[in-house]
Every structure is written in C-alpha cells, then in structure tokens.
N, C-alpha and C positions, 0 to 999 in steps of 0.2 A: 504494500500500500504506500501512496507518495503521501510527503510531507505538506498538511495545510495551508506554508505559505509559498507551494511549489506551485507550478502548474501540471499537468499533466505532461506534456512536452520538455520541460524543466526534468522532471524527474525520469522519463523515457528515458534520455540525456545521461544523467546521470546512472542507472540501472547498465546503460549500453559501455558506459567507464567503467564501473566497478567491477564489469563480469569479466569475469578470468577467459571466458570461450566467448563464441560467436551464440549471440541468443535469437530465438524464433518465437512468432508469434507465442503458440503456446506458455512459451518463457516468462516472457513480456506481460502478459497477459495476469497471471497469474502475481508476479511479482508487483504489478500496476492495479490490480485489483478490475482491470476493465474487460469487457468484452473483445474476444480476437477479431472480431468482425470492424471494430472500430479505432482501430492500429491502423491498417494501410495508411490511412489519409493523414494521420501524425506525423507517419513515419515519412513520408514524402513531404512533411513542410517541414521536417526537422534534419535532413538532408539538405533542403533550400538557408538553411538558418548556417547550420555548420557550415557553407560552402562561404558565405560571406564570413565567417570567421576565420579561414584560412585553415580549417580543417575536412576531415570527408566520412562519410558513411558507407561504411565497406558492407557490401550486397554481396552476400555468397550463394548463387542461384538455386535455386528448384532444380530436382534432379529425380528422373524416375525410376523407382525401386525396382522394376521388373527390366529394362533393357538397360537402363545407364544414361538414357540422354539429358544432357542438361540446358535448362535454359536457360543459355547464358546472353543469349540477343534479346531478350525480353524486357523490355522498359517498365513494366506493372511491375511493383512487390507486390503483390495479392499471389496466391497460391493457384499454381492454373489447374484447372478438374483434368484433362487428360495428355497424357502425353502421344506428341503427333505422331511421332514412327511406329508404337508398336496398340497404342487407342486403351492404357491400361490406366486405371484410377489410381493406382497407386504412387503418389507422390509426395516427396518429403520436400517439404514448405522451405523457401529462402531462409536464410540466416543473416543475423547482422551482426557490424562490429563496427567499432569507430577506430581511425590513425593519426 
C-alpha cells in the first residue's frame, strides 16, 4: 500500500526503485494495493515523467510460454491475449525496471 502523502505514481516510482528484480503487473498491483487493470495507463505516464528526468523505464517484453516468441516491437504495456505464431493464450505479462 503507498504512502498518504504519495500519489499513486509517486509510489509506483518508488516500488519500481526499491525492487531488487524487474516487477509485473501482478507485483505492482499487489504491492500498490490497486487493481492490475489500472496500471497500464500509470505506467505509460510515468515513463513520460522519468524520460524528462533524464532517467528511463526499462520494459522487458511479453513473451509466450508455449513457443518463445517475444514481443518485443510492441508499443502497448498491457499484456496481449495471444501470441501470433503459434495463436496460444499462454503469456507471461511485461516486466518492469527502472536505470
């Protein structure tokens, strides 16, 4: 859960420092106290924020459990439902990390 006189962004932020590994929604989520449904959209203005700070949000792509392919030309962080080459639901969600 973030701190009272954080914002939710603010403490994202902070969560995405403290963590030893690259974190995922579910991570996030949990640690944030919010639903994973409503991460994306932080997560993309809090990338815009860092980049004017002369810092960056390291995006470790979705990648599918059943053949390997990864999407790594994929501009959405959101988790995509299937992967093109082999049409299988099985995917493990982007990761994040800050440098």
């Amino acid at each position: 859960m973030f701190k009272k006189r954080e914002t939710l962004r603010q403490s994202l932020i902070n969560c995405l420092e403290s963590a030893s590994r690259p974190l995922g929604y579910r991570d996030l989520s949990v640690m944030l106290g919010v639903s994973e449904k409503d991460l994306p959209a932080h997560i993309q203005h809090v990338a815009k924020s860092l980049r004017s700070q002369g810092r960056q949000l390291i995006v470790i792509p979705a990648s599918c459990k059943t053949c390997g392919h990864e999407f790594d030309k994929r501009r959405k962080v959101t988790k995509p439902s299937r992967c093109p080459r082999c049409r299988s639901e099985r995917i493990d969600p982007p990761l994040f990390t800050l440098q």
